[in-house]
ROGUMAR-719986 format. One line per field, with one value per residue (C-alpha): residue number from 1; residue in three letters; x negated, y negated, z. Coordinates in nm, 3 decimals, padded with zeros to 5 digits, always signed. Layout:
BEGIN
seq NUM; ...
type ALA; ...
c1 X; ...
c2 Y; ...
c3 Z; ...
This chain:
BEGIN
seq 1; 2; 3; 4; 5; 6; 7; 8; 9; 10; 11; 12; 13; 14; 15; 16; 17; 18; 19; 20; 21; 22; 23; 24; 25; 26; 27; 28; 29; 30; 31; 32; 33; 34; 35; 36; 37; 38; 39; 40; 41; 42; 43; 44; 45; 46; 47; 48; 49; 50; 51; 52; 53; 54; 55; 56; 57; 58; 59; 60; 61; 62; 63; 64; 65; 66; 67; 68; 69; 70; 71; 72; 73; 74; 75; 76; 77; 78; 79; 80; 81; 82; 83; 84; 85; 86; 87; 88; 89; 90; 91; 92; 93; 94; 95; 96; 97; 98; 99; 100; 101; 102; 103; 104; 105; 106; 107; 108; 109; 110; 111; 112; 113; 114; 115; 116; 117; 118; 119; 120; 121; 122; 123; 124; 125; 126; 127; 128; 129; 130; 131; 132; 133; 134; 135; 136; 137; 138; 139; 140; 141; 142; 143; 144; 145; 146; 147; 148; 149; 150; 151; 152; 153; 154; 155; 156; 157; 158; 159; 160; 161; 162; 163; 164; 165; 166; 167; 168; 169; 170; 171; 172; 173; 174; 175; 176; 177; 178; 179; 180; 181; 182; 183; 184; 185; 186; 187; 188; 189; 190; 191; 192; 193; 194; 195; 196; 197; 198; 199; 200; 201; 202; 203; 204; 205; 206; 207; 208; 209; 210; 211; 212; 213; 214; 215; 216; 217; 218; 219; 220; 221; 222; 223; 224; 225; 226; 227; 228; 229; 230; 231; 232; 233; 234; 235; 236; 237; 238; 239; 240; 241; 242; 243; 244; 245
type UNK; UNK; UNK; UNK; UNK; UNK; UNK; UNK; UNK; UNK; UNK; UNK; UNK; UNK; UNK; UNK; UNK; UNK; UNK; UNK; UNK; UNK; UNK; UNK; UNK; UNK; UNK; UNK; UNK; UNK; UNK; UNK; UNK; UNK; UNK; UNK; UNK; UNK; UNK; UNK; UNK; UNK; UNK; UNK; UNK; UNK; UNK; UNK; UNK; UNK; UNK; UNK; UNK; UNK; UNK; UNK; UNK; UNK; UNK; UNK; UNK; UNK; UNK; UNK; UNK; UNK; UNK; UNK; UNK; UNK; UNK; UNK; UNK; UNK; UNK; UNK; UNK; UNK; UNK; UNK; UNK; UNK; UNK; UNK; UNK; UNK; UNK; UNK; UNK; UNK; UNK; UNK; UNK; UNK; UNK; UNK; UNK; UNK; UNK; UNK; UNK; UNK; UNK; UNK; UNK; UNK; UNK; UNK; UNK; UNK; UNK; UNK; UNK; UNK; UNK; UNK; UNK; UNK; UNK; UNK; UNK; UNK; UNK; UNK; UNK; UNK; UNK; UNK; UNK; UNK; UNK; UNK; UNK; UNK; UNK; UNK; UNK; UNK; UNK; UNK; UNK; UNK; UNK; UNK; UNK; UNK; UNK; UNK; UNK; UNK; UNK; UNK; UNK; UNK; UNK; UNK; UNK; UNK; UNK; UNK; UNK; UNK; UNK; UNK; UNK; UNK; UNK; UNK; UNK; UNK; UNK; UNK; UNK; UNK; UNK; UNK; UNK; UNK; UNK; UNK; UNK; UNK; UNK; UNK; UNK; UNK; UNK; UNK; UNK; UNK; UNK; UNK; UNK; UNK; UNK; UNK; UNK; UNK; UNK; UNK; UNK; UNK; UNK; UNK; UNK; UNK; UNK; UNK; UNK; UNK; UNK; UNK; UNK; UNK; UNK; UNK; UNK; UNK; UNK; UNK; UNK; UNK; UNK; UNK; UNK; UNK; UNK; UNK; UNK; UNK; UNK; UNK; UNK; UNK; UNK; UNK; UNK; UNK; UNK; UNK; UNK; UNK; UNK; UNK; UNK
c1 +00.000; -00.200; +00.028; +00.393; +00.699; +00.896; +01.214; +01.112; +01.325; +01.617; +01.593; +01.598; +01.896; +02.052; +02.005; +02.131; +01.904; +02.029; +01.736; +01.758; +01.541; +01.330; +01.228; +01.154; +00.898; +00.756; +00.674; +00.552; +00.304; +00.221; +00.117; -00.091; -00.317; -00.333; -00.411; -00.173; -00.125; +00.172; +00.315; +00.201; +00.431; +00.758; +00.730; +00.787; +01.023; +01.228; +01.147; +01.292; +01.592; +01.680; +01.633; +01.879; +02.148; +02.117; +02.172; +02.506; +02.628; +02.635; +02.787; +03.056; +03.106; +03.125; +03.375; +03.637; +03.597; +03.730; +03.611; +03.610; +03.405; +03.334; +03.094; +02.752; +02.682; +02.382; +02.649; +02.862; +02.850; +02.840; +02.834; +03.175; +03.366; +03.438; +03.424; +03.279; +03.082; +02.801; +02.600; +02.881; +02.949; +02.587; +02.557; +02.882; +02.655; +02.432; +02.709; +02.718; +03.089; +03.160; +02.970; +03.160; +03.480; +03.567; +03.773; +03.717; +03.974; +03.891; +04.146; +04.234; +04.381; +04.397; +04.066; +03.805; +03.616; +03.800; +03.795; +03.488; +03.337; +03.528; +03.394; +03.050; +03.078; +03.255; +02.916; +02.679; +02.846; +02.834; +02.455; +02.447; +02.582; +02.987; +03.249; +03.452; +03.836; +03.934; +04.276; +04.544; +04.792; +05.062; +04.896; +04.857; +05.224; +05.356; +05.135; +05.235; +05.602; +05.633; +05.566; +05.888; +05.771; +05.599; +05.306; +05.280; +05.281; +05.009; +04.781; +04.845; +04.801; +04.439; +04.333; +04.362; +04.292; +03.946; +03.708; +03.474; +03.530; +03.903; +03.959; +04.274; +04.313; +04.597; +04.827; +05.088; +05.093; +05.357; +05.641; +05.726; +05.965; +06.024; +05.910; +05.599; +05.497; +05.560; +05.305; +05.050; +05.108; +05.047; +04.700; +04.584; +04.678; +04.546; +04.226; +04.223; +03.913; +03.790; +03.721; +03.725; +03.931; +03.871; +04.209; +04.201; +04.480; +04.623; +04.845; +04.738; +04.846; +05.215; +05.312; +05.272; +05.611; +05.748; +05.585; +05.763; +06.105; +06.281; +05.959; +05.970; +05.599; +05.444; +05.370; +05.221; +05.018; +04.853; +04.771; +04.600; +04.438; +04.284; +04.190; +03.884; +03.821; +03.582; +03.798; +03.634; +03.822; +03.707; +03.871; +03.779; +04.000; +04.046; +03.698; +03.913; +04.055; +03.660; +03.592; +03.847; +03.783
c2 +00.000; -00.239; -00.522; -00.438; -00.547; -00.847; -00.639; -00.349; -00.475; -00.501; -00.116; +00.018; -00.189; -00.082; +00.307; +00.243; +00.103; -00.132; -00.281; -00.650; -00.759; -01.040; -00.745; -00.481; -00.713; -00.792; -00.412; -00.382; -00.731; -00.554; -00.215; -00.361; -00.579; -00.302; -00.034; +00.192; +00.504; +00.629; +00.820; +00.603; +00.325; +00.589; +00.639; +00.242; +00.201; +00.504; +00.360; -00.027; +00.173; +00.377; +00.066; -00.152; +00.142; +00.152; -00.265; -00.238; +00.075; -00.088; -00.404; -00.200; -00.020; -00.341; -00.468; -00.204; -00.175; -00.522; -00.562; -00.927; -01.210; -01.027; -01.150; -00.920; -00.718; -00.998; -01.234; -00.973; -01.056; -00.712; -00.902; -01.039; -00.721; -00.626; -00.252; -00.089; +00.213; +00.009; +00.349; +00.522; +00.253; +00.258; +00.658; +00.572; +00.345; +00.596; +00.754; +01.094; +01.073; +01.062; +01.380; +01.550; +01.382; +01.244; +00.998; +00.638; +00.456; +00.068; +00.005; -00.309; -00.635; -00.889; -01.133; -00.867; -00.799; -00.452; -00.535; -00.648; -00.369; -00.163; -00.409; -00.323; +00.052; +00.002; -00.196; +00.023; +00.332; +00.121; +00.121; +00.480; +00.541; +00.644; +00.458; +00.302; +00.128; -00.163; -00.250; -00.377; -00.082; -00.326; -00.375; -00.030; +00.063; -00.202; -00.077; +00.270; +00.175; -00.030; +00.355; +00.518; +00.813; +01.088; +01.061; +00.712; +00.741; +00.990; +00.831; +00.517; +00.730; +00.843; +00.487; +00.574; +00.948; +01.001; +00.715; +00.872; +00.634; +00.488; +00.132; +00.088; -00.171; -00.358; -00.109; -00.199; -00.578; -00.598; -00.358; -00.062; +00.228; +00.593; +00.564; +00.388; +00.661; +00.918; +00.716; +00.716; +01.079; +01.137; +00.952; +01.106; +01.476; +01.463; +01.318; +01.576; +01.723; +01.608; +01.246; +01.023; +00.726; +00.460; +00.300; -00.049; -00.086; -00.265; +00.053; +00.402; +00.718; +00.740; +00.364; +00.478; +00.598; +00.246; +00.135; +00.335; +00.435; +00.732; +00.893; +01.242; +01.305; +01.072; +01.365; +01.542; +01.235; +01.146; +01.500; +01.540; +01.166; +01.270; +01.654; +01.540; +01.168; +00.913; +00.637; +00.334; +00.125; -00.234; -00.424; -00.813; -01.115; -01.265; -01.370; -01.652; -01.759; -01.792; -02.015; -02.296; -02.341
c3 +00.000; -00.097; -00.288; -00.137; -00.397; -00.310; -00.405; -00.172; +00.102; -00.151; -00.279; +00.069; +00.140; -00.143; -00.047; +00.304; +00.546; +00.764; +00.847; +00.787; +00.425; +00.633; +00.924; +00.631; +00.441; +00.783; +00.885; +00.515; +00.529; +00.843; +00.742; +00.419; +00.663; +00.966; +00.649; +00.757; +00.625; +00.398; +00.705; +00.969; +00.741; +00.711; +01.070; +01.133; +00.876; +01.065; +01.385; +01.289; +01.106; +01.394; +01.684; +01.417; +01.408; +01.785; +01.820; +01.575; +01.706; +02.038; +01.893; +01.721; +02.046; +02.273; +02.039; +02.080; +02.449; +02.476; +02.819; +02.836; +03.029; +03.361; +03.632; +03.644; +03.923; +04.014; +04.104; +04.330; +04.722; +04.859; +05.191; +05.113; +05.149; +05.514; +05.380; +05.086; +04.985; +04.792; +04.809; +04.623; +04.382; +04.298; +04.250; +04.008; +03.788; +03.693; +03.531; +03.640; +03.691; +03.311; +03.208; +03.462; +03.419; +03.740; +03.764; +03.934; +04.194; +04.284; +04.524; +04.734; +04.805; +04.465; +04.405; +04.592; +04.254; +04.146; +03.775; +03.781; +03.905; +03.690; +03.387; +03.509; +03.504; +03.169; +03.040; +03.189; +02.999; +02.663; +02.736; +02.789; +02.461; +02.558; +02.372; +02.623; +02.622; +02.863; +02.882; +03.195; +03.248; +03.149; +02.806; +02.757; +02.806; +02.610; +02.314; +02.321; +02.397; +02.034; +01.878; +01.838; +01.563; +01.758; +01.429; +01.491; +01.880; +01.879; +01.676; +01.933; +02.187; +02.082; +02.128; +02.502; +02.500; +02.293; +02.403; +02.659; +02.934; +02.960; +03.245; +03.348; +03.497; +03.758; +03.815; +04.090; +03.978; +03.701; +03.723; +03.523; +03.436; +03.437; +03.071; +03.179; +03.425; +03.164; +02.915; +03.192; +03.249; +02.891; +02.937; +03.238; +03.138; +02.840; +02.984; +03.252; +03.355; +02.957; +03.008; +03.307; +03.399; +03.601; +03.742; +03.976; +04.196; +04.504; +04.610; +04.831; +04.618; +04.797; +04.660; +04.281; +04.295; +04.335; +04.003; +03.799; +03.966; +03.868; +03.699; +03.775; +03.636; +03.947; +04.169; +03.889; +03.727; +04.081; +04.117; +03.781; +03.848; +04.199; +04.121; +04.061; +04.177; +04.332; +04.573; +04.642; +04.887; +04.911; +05.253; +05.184; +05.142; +04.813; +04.657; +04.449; +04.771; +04.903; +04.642; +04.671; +05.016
Protein backbone atom coordinates (compact mmCIF):
# COMPACT_ATOMS: atom_id res chain seq x y z
CA UNK A 1 0.00 0.00 0.00
CA UNK A 2 2.00 2.39 -0.97
CA UNK A 3 -0.28 5.22 -2.88
CA UNK A 4 -3.93 4.38 -1.37
CA UNK A 5 -6.99 5.47 -3.97
CA UNK A 6 -8.96 8.47 -3.10
CA UNK A 7 -12.14 6.39 -4.05
CA UNK A 8 -11.12 3.49 -1.72
CA UNK A 9 -13.25 4.75 1.02
CA UNK A 10 -16.17 5.01 -1.51
CA UNK A 11 -15.93 1.16 -2.79
CA UNK A 12 -15.98 -0.18 0.69
CA UNK A 13 -18.96 1.89 1.40
CA UNK A 14 -20.52 0.82 -1.43
CA UNK A 15 -20.05 -3.07 -0.47
CA UNK A 16 -21.31 -2.43 3.04
CA UNK A 17 -19.04 -1.03 5.46
CA UNK A 18 -20.29 1.32 7.64
CA UNK A 19 -17.36 2.81 8.47
CA UNK A 20 -17.58 6.50 7.87
CA UNK A 21 -15.41 7.59 4.25
CA UNK A 22 -13.30 10.40 6.33
CA UNK A 23 -12.28 7.45 9.24
CA UNK A 24 -11.54 4.81 6.31
CA UNK A 25 -8.98 7.13 4.41
CA UNK A 26 -7.56 7.92 7.83
CA UNK A 27 -6.74 4.12 8.85
CA UNK A 28 -5.52 3.82 5.15
CA UNK A 29 -3.04 7.31 5.29
CA UNK A 30 -2.21 5.54 8.43
CA UNK A 31 -1.17 2.15 7.42
CA UNK A 32 0.91 3.61 4.19
CA UNK A 33 3.17 5.79 6.63
CA UNK A 34 3.33 3.02 9.66
CA UNK A 35 4.11 0.34 6.49
CA UNK A 36 1.73 -1.92 7.57
CA UNK A 37 1.25 -5.04 6.25
CA UNK A 38 -1.72 -6.29 3.98
CA UNK A 39 -3.15 -8.20 7.05
CA UNK A 40 -2.01 -6.03 9.69
CA UNK A 41 -4.31 -3.25 7.41
CA UNK A 42 -7.58 -5.89 7.11
CA UNK A 43 -7.30 -6.39 10.70
CA UNK A 44 -7.87 -2.42 11.33
CA UNK A 45 -10.23 -2.01 8.76
CA UNK A 46 -12.28 -5.04 10.65
CA UNK A 47 -11.47 -3.60 13.85
CA UNK A 48 -12.92 0.27 12.89
CA UNK A 49 -15.92 -1.73 11.06
CA UNK A 50 -16.80 -3.77 13.94
CA UNK A 51 -16.33 -0.66 16.84
CA UNK A 52 -18.79 1.52 14.17
CA UNK A 53 -21.48 -1.42 14.08
CA UNK A 54 -21.17 -1.52 17.85
CA UNK A 55 -21.72 2.65 18.20
CA UNK A 56 -25.06 2.38 15.75
CA UNK A 57 -26.28 -0.75 17.06
CA UNK A 58 -26.35 0.88 20.38
CA UNK A 59 -27.87 4.04 18.93
CA UNK A 60 -30.56 2.00 17.21
CA UNK A 61 -31.06 0.20 20.46
CA UNK A 62 -31.25 3.41 22.73
CA UNK A 63 -33.75 4.68 20.39
CA UNK A 64 -36.37 2.04 20.80
CA UNK A 65 -35.97 1.75 24.49
CA UNK A 66 -37.30 5.22 24.76
CA UNK A 67 -36.11 5.62 28.19
CA UNK A 68 -36.10 9.27 28.36
CA UNK A 69 -34.05 12.10 30.29
CA UNK A 70 -33.34 10.27 33.61
CA UNK A 71 -30.94 11.50 36.32
CA UNK A 72 -27.52 9.20 36.44
CA UNK A 73 -26.82 7.18 39.23
CA UNK A 74 -23.82 9.98 40.14
CA UNK A 75 -26.49 12.34 41.04
CA UNK A 76 -28.62 9.73 43.30
CA UNK A 77 -28.50 10.56 47.22
CA UNK A 78 -28.40 7.12 48.59
CA UNK A 79 -28.34 9.02 51.91
CA UNK A 80 -31.75 10.39 51.13
CA UNK A 81 -33.66 7.21 51.49
CA UNK A 82 -34.38 6.26 55.14
CA UNK A 83 -34.24 2.52 53.80
CA UNK A 84 -32.79 0.89 50.86
CA UNK A 85 -30.82 -2.13 49.85
CA UNK A 86 -28.01 -0.09 47.92
CA UNK A 87 -26.00 -3.49 48.09
CA UNK A 88 -28.81 -5.22 46.23
CA UNK A 89 -29.49 -2.53 43.82
CA UNK A 90 -25.87 -2.58 42.98
CA UNK A 91 -25.57 -6.58 42.50
CA UNK A 92 -28.82 -5.72 40.08
CA UNK A 93 -26.55 -3.45 37.88
CA UNK A 94 -24.32 -5.96 36.93
CA UNK A 95 -27.09 -7.54 35.31
CA UNK A 96 -27.18 -10.94 36.40
CA UNK A 97 -30.89 -10.73 36.91
CA UNK A 98 -31.60 -10.62 33.11
CA UNK A 99 -29.70 -13.80 32.08
CA UNK A 100 -31.60 -15.50 34.62
CA UNK A 101 -34.80 -13.82 34.19
CA UNK A 102 -35.67 -12.44 37.40
CA UNK A 103 -37.73 -9.98 37.64
CA UNK A 104 -37.17 -6.38 39.34
CA UNK A 105 -39.74 -4.56 41.94
CA UNK A 106 -38.91 -0.68 42.84
CA UNK A 107 -41.46 -0.05 45.24
CA UNK A 108 -42.34 3.09 47.34
CA UNK A 109 -43.81 6.35 48.05
CA UNK A 110 -43.97 8.89 44.65
CA UNK A 111 -40.66 11.33 44.05
CA UNK A 112 -38.05 8.67 45.92
CA UNK A 113 -36.16 7.99 42.54
CA UNK A 114 -38.00 4.52 41.46
CA UNK A 115 -37.95 5.35 37.75
CA UNK A 116 -34.88 6.48 37.81
CA UNK A 117 -33.37 3.69 39.05
CA UNK A 118 -35.28 1.63 36.90
CA UNK A 119 -33.94 4.09 33.87
CA UNK A 120 -30.50 3.23 35.09
CA UNK A 121 -30.78 -0.52 35.04
CA UNK A 122 -32.55 -0.02 31.69
CA UNK A 123 -29.16 1.96 30.40
CA UNK A 124 -26.79 -0.23 31.89
CA UNK A 125 -28.46 -3.32 29.99
CA UNK A 126 -28.34 -1.21 26.63
CA UNK A 127 -24.55 -1.21 27.36
CA UNK A 128 -24.47 -4.80 27.89
CA UNK A 129 -25.82 -5.41 24.61
CA UNK A 130 -29.87 -6.44 25.58
CA UNK A 131 -32.49 -4.58 23.72
CA UNK A 132 -34.52 -3.02 26.23
CA UNK A 133 -38.36 -1.28 26.22
CA UNK A 134 -39.34 1.63 28.63
CA UNK A 135 -42.76 2.50 28.82
CA UNK A 136 -45.44 3.77 31.95
CA UNK A 137 -47.92 0.82 32.48
CA UNK A 138 -50.62 3.26 31.49
CA UNK A 139 -48.96 3.75 28.06
CA UNK A 140 -48.57 0.30 27.57
CA UNK A 141 -52.24 -0.63 28.06
CA UNK A 142 -53.56 2.02 26.10
CA UNK A 143 -51.35 0.77 23.14
CA UNK A 144 -52.35 -2.70 23.21
CA UNK A 145 -56.02 -1.75 23.97
CA UNK A 146 -56.33 0.30 20.34
CA UNK A 147 -55.66 -3.55 18.78
CA UNK A 148 -58.88 -5.18 18.38
CA UNK A 149 -57.71 -8.13 15.63
CA UNK A 150 -55.99 -10.88 17.58
CA UNK A 151 -53.06 -10.61 14.29
CA UNK A 152 -52.80 -7.12 14.91
CA UNK A 153 -52.81 -7.41 18.80
CA UNK A 154 -50.09 -9.90 18.79
CA UNK A 155 -47.81 -8.31 16.76
CA UNK A 156 -48.45 -5.17 19.33
CA UNK A 157 -48.01 -7.30 21.87
CA UNK A 158 -44.39 -8.43 20.82
CA UNK A 159 -43.33 -4.87 21.28
CA UNK A 160 -43.62 -5.74 25.02
CA UNK A 161 -42.92 -9.48 25.00
CA UNK A 162 -39.46 -10.01 22.93
CA UNK A 163 -37.08 -7.15 24.03
CA UNK A 164 -34.74 -8.72 26.59
CA UNK A 165 -35.30 -6.34 29.34
CA UNK A 166 -39.03 -4.88 29.60
CA UNK A 167 -39.59 -1.32 32.45
CA UNK A 168 -42.74 -0.88 33.48
CA UNK A 169 -43.13 1.71 34.97
CA UNK A 170 -45.97 3.58 37.58
CA UNK A 171 -48.27 1.09 38.15
CA UNK A 172 -50.88 1.99 40.90
CA UNK A 173 -50.93 5.78 39.78
CA UNK A 174 -53.57 5.98 37.01
CA UNK A 175 -56.41 3.58 37.23
CA UNK A 176 -57.26 0.62 35.23
CA UNK A 177 -59.65 -2.28 34.36
CA UNK A 178 -60.24 -5.93 34.37
CA UNK A 179 -59.10 -5.64 30.71
CA UNK A 180 -55.99 -3.88 31.79
CA UNK A 181 -54.97 -6.61 34.25
CA UNK A 182 -55.60 -9.18 31.64
CA UNK A 183 -53.05 -7.16 29.15
CA UNK A 184 -50.50 -7.16 31.92
CA UNK A 185 -51.08 -10.79 32.49
CA UNK A 186 -50.47 -11.37 28.91
CA UNK A 187 -47.00 -9.52 29.37
CA UNK A 188 -45.84 -11.06 32.38
CA UNK A 189 -46.78 -14.76 31.38
CA UNK A 190 -45.46 -14.63 28.40
CA UNK A 191 -42.26 -13.18 29.84
CA UNK A 192 -42.23 -15.76 32.52
CA UNK A 193 -39.13 -17.23 33.55
CA UNK A 194 -37.90 -16.08 29.57
CA UNK A 195 -37.21 -12.46 30.08
CA UNK A 196 -37.25 -10.23 33.07
CA UNK A 197 -39.31 -7.26 33.99
CA UNK A 198 -38.71 -4.60 36.01
CA UNK A 199 -42.09 -3.00 37.42
CA UNK A 200 -42.01 0.49 39.76
CA UNK A 201 -44.80 0.86 41.96
CA UNK A 202 -46.23 2.65 45.04
CA UNK A 203 -48.45 -0.53 46.10
CA UNK A 204 -47.38 -4.02 48.31
CA UNK A 205 -48.46 -7.18 46.18
CA UNK A 206 -52.15 -7.40 47.97
CA UNK A 207 -53.12 -3.64 46.60
CA UNK A 208 -52.72 -4.78 42.81
CA UNK A 209 -56.11 -5.98 42.95
CA UNK A 210 -57.48 -2.46 43.35
CA UNK A 211 -55.85 -1.35 40.03
CA UNK A 212 -57.63 -3.35 37.99
CA UNK A 213 -61.05 -4.35 39.66
CA UNK A 214 -62.81 -7.32 38.68
CA UNK A 215 -59.59 -8.93 36.99
CA UNK A 216 -59.70 -12.42 37.75
CA UNK A 217 -55.99 -13.05 36.36
CA UNK A 218 -54.44 -10.72 39.47
CA UNK A 219 -53.70 -13.65 41.69
CA UNK A 220 -52.21 -15.42 38.89
CA UNK A 221 -50.18 -12.35 37.27
CA UNK A 222 -48.53 -11.46 40.81
CA UNK A 223 -47.71 -15.00 41.17
CA UNK A 224 -46.00 -15.40 37.81
CA UNK A 225 -44.38 -11.66 38.48
CA UNK A 226 -42.84 -12.70 41.99
CA UNK A 227 -41.90 -16.54 41.21
CA UNK A 228 -38.84 -15.40 40.61
CA UNK A 229 -38.21 -11.68 41.77
CA UNK A 230 -35.82 -9.13 43.32
CA UNK A 231 -37.98 -6.37 45.73
CA UNK A 232 -36.34 -3.34 46.42
CA UNK A 233 -38.22 -1.25 48.87
CA UNK A 234 -37.07 2.34 49.11
CA UNK A 235 -38.71 4.24 52.53
CA UNK A 236 -37.79 8.13 51.84
CA UNK A 237 -40.00 11.15 51.42
CA UNK A 238 -40.46 12.65 48.13
CA UNK A 239 -36.98 13.70 46.57
CA UNK A 240 -39.13 16.52 44.49
CA UNK A 241 -40.55 17.59 47.71
CA UNK A 242 -36.60 17.92 49.03
CA UNK A 243 -35.92 20.15 46.42
CA UNK A 244 -38.47 22.96 46.71
CA UNK A 245 -37.83 23.41 50.16
Amino acid sequence: MTNPSADLPAALRALGLRAPSDALAALFVHATKSRLSPIQTIEQLIALEHREREVRNLAQRTRLAALGKFKPLDQFDWNWPRRIDRALYEQLLSGEFISTSANVLLRGPSGTGKTSLAQNLGFIALQQGHRVRFTTLAQAIADLSKHDSLPAFERRLRTYTKPALLVLDELGYLPADARGGDLLYNIISRRHQQRPTIITTNLGFKQWGTIFPGAACVAALVDRFTESCHVLDIDADSWRQKKNK
